[in-house]
C-alpha positions in Angstrom: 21.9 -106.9 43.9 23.2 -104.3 46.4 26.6 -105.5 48.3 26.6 -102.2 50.7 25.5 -103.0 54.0 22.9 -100.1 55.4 25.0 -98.8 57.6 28.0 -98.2 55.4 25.6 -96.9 52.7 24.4 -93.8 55.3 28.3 -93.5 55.9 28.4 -93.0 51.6 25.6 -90.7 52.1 27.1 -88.8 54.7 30.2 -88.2 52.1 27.6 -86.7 49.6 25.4 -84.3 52.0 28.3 -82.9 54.5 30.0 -81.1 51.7 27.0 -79.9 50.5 26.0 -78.4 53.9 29.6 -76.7 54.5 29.1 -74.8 50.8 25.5 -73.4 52.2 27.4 -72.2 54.7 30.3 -71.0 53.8 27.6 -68.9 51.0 25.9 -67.9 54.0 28.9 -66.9 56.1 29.9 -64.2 52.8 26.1 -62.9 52.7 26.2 -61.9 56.8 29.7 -60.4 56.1 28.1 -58.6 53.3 24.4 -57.3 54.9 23.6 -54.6 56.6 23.2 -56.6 60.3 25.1 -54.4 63.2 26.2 -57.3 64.9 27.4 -59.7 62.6 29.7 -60.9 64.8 27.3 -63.5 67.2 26.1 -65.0 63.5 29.5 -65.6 62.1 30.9 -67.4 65.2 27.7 -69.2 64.9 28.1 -70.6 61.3 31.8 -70.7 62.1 31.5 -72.9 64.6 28.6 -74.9 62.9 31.1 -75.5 59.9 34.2 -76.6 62.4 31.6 -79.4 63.2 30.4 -80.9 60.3 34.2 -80.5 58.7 34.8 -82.7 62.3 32.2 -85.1 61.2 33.2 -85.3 57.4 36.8 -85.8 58.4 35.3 -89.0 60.7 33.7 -90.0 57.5 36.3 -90.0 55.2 38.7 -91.9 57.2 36.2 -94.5 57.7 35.6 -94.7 53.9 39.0 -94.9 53.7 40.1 -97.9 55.8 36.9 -99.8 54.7 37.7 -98.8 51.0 35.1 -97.3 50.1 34.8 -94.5 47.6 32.1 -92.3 46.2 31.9 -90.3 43.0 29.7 -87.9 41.2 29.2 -88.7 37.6 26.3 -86.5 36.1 23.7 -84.3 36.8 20.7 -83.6 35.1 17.7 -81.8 35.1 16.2 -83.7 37.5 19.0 -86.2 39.2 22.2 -86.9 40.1 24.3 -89.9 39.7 27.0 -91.2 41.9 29.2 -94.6 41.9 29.7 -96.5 44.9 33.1 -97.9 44.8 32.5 -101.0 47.4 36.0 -102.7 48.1 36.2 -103.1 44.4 32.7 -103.3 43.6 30.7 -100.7 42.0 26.9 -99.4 42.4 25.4 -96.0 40.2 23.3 -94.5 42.1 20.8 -91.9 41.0 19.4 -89.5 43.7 16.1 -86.9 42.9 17.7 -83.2 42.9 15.1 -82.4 45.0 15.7 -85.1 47.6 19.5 -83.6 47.7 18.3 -80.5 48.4 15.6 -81.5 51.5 18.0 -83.4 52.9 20.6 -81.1 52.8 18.3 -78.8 54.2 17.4 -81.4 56.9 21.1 -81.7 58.2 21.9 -78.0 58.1 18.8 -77.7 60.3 20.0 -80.2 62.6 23.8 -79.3 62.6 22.5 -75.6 63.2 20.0 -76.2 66.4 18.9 -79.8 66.1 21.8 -81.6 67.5 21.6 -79.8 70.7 17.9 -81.5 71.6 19.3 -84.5 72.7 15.5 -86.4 71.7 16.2 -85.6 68.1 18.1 -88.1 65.6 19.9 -87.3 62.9 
């Protein structure tokens, strides 16, 4: 039986995927500073600023876990998934996700929080 309402569920999901797009690139910000590109500078104000927003967005995401008490935790991962527990205003969930389908959709958000969001016909 699932007790987490859709909405608060892409909330959850949100909590697992933001991180994961700040390390990218926070990586990526260290490989510019480390190439051979003449004008780094345009590039790292760009990730810069693309980090400063989705750090905005987590912070929105983790106070609204917070007051609706919600938690999320990664427990394990495997070869080929990770599993999480919901914590649900006292109620828990595991939830196993496909490594690959971490990765895509990690992929899918840094493309959006890189160029994406400012199309205002595309949805995240």
């Amino acid at each position: 039986m699932r007790l987490i309402p859709e909405k608060d569920k892409d909330i959850i999901e949100k909590a697992i995927y933001l991180p994961m797009v700040i390390i990218i690139l926070n990586q990526d910000l260290k490989i510019i500073n480390n190439s051979p590109i003449k004008l780094k500078t345009p590039y790292l104000e760009w990730i810069d600023e693309t980090i400063r927003t989705v750090q905005k967005e987590l912070s929105t995401v983790k106070r609204y876990m917070k007051q609706q008490q919600i938690k999320v935790e990664k427990v394990k991962t495997e070869e080929s998934f990770t599993q999480y527990v919901f914590i649900y205003k006292g109620y828990e969930e595991i939830h196993r996700y496909f490594n690959p389908r971490l990765r895509n959709r990690t992929e899918e958000l840094l493309k959006y929080y890189l160029y994406q969001r400012f199309n205002d016909n595309y949805e995240k």
